[in-house]
Structures are given as structure tokens and as C-alpha cells.
C-alpha positions in Angstrom: 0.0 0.0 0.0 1.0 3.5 -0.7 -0.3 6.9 1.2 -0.7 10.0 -0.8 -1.3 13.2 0.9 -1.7 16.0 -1.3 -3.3 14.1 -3.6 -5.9 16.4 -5.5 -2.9 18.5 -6.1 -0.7 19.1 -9.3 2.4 17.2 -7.7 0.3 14.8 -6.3 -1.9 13.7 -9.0 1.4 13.5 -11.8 2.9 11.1 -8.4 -0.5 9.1 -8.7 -0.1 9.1 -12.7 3.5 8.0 -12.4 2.8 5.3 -9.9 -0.1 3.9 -12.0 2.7 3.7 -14.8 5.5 1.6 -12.6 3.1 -0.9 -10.9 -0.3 -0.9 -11.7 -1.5 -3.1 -9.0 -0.5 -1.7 -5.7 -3.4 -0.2 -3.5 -2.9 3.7 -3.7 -4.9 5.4 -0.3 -5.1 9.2 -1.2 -5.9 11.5 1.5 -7.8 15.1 0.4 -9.3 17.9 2.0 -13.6 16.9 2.6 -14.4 20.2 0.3 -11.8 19.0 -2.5 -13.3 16.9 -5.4 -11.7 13.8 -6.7 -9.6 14.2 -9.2 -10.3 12.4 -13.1 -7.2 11.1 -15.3 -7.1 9.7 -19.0 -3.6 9.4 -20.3 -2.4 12.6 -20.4 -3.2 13.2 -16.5 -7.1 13.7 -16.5 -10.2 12.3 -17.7 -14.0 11.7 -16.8 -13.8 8.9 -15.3 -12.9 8.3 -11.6 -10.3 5.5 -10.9 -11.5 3.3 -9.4 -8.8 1.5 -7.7 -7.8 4.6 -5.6 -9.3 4.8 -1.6 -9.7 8.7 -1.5 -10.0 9.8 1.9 -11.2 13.1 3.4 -9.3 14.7 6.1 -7.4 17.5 7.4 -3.6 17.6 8.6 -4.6 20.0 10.9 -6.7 17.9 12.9 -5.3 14.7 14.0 -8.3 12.9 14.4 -9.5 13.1 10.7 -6.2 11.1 9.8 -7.1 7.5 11.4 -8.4 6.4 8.3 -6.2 6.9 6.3 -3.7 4.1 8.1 -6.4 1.8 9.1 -4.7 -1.6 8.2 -1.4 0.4 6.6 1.0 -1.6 8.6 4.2 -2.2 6.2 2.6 0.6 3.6 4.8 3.6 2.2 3.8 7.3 2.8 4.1 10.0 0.3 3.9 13.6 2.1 3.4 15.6 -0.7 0.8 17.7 1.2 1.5 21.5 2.2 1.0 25.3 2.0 2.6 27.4 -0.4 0.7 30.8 -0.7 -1.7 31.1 2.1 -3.4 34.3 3.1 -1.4 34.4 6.5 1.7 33.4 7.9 0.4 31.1 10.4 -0.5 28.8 7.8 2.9 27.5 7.0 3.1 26.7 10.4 0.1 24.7 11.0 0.0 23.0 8.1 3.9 22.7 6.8 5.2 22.0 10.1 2.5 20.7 12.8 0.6 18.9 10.1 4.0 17.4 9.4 4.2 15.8 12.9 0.6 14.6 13.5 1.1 12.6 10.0 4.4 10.9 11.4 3.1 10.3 14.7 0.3 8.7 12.9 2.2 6.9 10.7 4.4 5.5 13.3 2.0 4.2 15.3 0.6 2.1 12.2 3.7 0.4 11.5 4.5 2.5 8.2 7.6 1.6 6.6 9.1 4.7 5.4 7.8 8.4 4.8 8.9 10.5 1.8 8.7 13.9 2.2 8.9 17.2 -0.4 10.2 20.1 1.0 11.6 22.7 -1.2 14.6 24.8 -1.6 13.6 27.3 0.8 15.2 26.1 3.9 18.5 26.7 2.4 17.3 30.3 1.0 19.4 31.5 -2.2 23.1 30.8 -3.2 25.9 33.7 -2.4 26.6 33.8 -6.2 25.4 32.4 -9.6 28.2 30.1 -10.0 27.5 28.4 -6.3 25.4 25.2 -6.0 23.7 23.5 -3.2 24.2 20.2 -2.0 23.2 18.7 1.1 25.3 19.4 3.5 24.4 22.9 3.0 23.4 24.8 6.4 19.8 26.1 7.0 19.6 29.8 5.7 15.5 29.5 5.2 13.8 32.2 3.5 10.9 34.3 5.0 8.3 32.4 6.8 7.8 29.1 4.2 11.5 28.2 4.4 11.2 28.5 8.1 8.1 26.0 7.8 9.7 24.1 5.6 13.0 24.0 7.9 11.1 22.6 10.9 9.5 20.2 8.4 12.7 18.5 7.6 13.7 18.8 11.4 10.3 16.6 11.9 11.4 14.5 9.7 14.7 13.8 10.9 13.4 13.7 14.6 10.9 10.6 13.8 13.7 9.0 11.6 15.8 8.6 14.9 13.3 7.8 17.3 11.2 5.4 15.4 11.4 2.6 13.3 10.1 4.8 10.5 12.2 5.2 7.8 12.3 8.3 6.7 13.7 10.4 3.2 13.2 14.1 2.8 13.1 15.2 -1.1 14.1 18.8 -1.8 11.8 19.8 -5.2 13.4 23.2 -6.5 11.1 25.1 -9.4 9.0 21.8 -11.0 7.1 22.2 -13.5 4.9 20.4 -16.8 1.7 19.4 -17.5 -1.4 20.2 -14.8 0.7 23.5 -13.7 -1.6 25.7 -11.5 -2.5 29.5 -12.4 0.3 30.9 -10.7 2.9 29.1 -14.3 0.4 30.0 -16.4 0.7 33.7 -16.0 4.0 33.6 -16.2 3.6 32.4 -19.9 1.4 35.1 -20.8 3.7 37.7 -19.2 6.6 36.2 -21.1 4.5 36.7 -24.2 3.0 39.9 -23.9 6.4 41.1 -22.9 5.8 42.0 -19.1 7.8 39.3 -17.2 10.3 41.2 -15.3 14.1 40.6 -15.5 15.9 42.3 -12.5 19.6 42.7 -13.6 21.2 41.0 -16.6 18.9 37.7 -15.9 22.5 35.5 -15.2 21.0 34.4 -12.0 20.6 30.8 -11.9 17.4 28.5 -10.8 17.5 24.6 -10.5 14.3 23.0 -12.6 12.7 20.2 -12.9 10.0 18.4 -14.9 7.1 16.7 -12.3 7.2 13.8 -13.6 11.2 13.4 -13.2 10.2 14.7 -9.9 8.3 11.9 -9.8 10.5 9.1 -10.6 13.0 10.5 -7.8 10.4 10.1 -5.2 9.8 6.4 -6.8 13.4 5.8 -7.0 13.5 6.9 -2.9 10.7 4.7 -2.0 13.2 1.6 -3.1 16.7 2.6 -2.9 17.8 1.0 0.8 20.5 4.1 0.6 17.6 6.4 1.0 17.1 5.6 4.2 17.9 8.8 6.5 18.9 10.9 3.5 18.0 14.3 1.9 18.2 14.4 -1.7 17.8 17.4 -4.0 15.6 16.6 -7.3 16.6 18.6 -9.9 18.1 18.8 -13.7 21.9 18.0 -13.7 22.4 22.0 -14.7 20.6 25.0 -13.5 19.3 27.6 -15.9 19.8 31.0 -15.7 16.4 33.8 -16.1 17.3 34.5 -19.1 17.9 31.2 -20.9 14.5 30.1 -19.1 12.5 32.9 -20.5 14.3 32.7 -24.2 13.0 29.2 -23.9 9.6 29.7 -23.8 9.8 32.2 -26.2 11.2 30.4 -29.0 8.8 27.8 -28.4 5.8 29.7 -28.1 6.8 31.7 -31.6 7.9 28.4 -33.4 5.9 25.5 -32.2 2.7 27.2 -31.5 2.7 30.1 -33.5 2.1 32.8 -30.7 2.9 36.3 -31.1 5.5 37.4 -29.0 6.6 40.6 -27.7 10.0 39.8 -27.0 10.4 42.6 -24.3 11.4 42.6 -20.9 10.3 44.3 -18.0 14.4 45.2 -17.4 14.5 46.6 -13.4 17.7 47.0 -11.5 18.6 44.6 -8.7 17.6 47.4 -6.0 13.9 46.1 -7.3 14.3 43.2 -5.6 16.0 44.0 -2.8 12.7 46.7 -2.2 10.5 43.9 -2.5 12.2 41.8 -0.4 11.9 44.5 2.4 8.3 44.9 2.1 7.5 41.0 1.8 9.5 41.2 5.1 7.1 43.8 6.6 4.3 42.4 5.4 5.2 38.6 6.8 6.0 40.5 10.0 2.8 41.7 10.5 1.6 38.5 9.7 0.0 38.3 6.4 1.6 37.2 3.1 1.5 38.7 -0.5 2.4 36.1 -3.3 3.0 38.6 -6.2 5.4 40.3 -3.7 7.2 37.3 -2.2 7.9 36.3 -5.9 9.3 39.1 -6.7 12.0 38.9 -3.8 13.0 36.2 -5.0 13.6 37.3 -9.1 17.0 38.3 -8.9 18.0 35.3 -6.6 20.2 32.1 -7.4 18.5 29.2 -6.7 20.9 26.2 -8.0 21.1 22.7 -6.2 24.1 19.8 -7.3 21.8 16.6 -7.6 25.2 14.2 -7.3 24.1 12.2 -4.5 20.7 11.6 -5.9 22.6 10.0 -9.0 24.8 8.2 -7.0 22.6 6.8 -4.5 19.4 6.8 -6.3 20.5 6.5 -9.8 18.3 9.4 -10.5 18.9 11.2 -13.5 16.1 13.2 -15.2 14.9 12.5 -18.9 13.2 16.0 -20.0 14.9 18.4 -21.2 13.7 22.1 -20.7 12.9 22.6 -23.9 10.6 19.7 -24.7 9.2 20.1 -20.8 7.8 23.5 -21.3 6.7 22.4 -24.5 4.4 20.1 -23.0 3.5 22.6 -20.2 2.4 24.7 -23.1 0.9 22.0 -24.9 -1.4 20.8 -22.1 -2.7 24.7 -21.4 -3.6 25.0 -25.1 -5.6 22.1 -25.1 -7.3 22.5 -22.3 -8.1 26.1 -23.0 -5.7 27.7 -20.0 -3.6 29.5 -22.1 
């Protein structure tokens, strides 16, 4: 048996899609919020159709009780934590849902007999690199950024805490930008600013951002749930090379212009670095006080390097990812033209 939380979510359902794909017959239990609907999939990643071999079960990380189902009878089963909060409305958010939520689902999970937990987390705990030439790996200290690194930081402290004092086997995976098919709102206006011309570049766009297709995201969290190495380990999920702004916004470009015959404004919204330093000031205030801006957070973080090493994944996983940049946003494209996104 495997445990999905997060399920009804873009990472979440591509997991489900990609699990389907490796072994069709193992019992997938998916946990969703009770207002949430259940997702559909045809090949592509959605249909009419409900599958039917998926247990989909309502609860809340929040609130413990709501959980019990979803281990009834899991003894032995793997857990996928791919549930969390990205852009809430407030601050405390990341908290209770990043971090606490975190804990009640181990302590849960322990005391079913689950094997091992994977967990995404993100680059955030580690913040941003000192240069564009400097890489992440995983011995790289905690420098988390604003209030959802910090979540994300106790997260992996979680983590690492049941890990030790449980039989649970635990693996945290660290997901930088992902992206592909099923991308929420947020990637799809960056598209549309890219084509209209308004996507800002702060600087000269040579700072650097580790990527990632989701469904090579996907095979790393496979490749965790059955590589005895993983056991203990943090592993960065990324391509082999980061990409710098520029390159990733030429990219999509081109693309847009030559394989889907868009018209494209090829402009920039050129700003000096100060920009982002501004913006980081005011996301600062603004976190302070306790609420959070996404337009403004994401700004902060334009002129930033963002750039793991995925080494150890390779040579302890034998991950290695298959899509290219190019032909990943071209399918990230593709799937929001046909289904009328973009």
C-alpha cells in the first residue's frame, strides 16, 4: 500500500499518474481535504472517469483525528507527504499546516507500522546561493527564507526527529522550481507575461534557478521509496544544470513563436537589482505583520540564485532526469492549449 497526501494536487496527481505507470497493481490510499473533489485522469493526466482503484479519503492535517483512516490496516505501507502550503493568506498557515501537520502525520504513521515516509520540502530552507556560479548540496546549512523556508526547515527537522526515534524510515526530497503538465494558475501567467512582454528581469537575468519536470520529480520520489541508501537521506531533485532567467524565458519564447505560433513581444520588464531587494523589504514587513503577499514574495526572489548539485541523488538513487527544458515546457504549453488555459 501507498499513502498519498496532497493528492488532489498538481504534484500529487502527476505522483499518482506516475505510480499507475511503474506498478499498476499496488493499493494507492489518497488522503484530500472533505471540500476538495476527486480528481479524473485519461492518459495525459485527466479524464471523466474516476479510478476506481484509488481509496480517497477526506481529512485535514490540521486535525489529527481526521487522519485514522487513512492508516487503518497500513501496517508495512509507504507514505508520500506531498501535502503542504505554499501561498496562504497568513503566515500562520505554513506553520500549521507545513510544520505541525507534518508531525501529526508521522506520529500517525508511526504508530501504524508504516515503513518509510517520503517527504517534499523545497529549496527554501536553504534560501538562495551567495553567487550564480555556487550550488547547493546537502550538507548545505539552513539559511530559510521568509516564513515558508522556516516551515519548511522545521519540516525537515520533523522529519529527521521521527527518523531517529522510530522505526520509521524516513527520506526528505528537496523539489526546486518543477514544472509540466497540470501547472496551477500561478505558471500559467508567467507564460502570458513572457508573451506579452511583461515578465520582469531584474539585472542581466545570469542568475541561476535549479528545474525540474514533475514527472522526473516523480521518478525520484519512486526511485526513494526503493533505494535501501535512502534511508535517513535528503536528496535534491533537480536537472543536472541550472538555468539561468534568461535562458529560461528565451526558452519559452522560442517555443511559443515556433511551435505554437504565438505572437511574442519579446520585451522585458528590465528593473535594477535594487527592485528586488525593495520587495524583499516589504515581503519582510508584510510577513511581519503577519499576512503574506504572493505577487510580492515572488518578486524577492527574481533576482536570486536558486541552483542545487543533484550528485548524491545519482549516486545513490541512480536518478537522473529524462526532460529536457525545452521539450518540458513544450508540453507545459501544450497541455494549457488544449485544455483552454492558455
Amino acid at each position: 500500500m501507498i499513502i498519498i497526501t496532497g493528492g488532489t494536487g498538481w504534484l500529487g496527481q502527476r505522483l499518482i499518474r506516475y505510480i499507475r505507470q511503474q506498478d499498476n497493481g499496488v493499493l494507492l490510499r489518497v488522503l484530500k481535504l472533505p471540500h476538495e473533489p476527486v480528481p479524473q485522469w485519461d492518459d495525459s493526466g485527466y479524464s471523466s472517469t474516476p479510478d476506481q482503484d484509488i481509496e480517497w479519503i477526506n481529512g485535514d492535517l490540521t486535525n489529527p483525528s481526521s487522519l485514522h483512516p487513512l492508516f487503518l490496516n497500513a501496517k508495512g505501507g509507504i507514505l508520500i507527504h506531498c501535502a503542504g502550503v505554499i501561498h496562504p493568506k497568513l503566515v500562520s498557515a505554513f506553520y500549521q499546516v507545513n510544520r505541525d501537520g507534518t508531525q501529526h502525520l508521522l506520529n500517525m504513521a508511526t504508530r501504524a507500522g508504516i515503513q518509510r515516509a517520503i517527504v517534499i520540502s523545497s529549496n527554501s530552507p536553504c534560501g538562495y546561493n551567495p553567487d550564480p556560479d555556487h550550488c547547493f548540496d546537502e550538507s548545505a546549512p539552513y539559511r530559510p527564507y521568509q516564513h515558508y523556508g522556516r516551515s519548511k526547515m522545521m519540516m525537515e527537522e520533523v522529519v529527521r526527529s521521527a527518523g531517529v526515534q522510530s522505526a520509521l524510515e524516513t527520506v526528505v526530497i528537496r523539489a526546486p522550481w518543477f514544472y509540466g503538465p497540470g501547472q496551477p494558475n500561478r505558471q500559467l501567467t508567467f507564460f502570458n507575461m513572457i508573451q506579452k512582454g511583461r515578465v520582469p528581469l531584474l539585472g542581466k537575468g545570469k542568475n541561476k534557478r535549479s528545474m525540474v519536470y514533475v514527472d522526473d520529480l516523480a521518478m525520484g520520489v519512486w526511485l526513494a521509496i526503493h533505494s535501501p541508501k535512502a534511508v535517513g537521506q535528503t536528496y535534491w531533485i533537480a536537472d543536472e544544470t541550472p538555468y539561468s532567467m534568461s535562458e529560461i524565458i528565451d526558452t519559452i519564447e522560442n517555443l511559443l513563436e515556433t511551435t505554437f505560433s504565438r505572437t511574442v513581444a519579446h520585451r522585458r520588464w528590465n528593473l535594477p537589482i535594487w527592485v528586488g531587494e525593495v520587495a524583499m523589504a516589504c515581503d519582510t514587513l508584510i510577513q511581519w505583520a503577519g499576512w503574506y503577499h504572493q505577487k510580492i514574495h515572488v518578486l524577492s526572489e527574481m533576482h536570486q540564485t536558486i541552483a542545487c548539485t543533484t550528485q548524491k541523488a545519482q549516486r545513490e538513487l541512480g536518478f537522473g532526469s529524462t526532460v529536457t527544458l525545452r521539450e518540458g515546457m513544450r508540453r507545459s504549453i501544450e497541455w494549457a492549449v488544449k485544455n483552454q488555459h492558455f
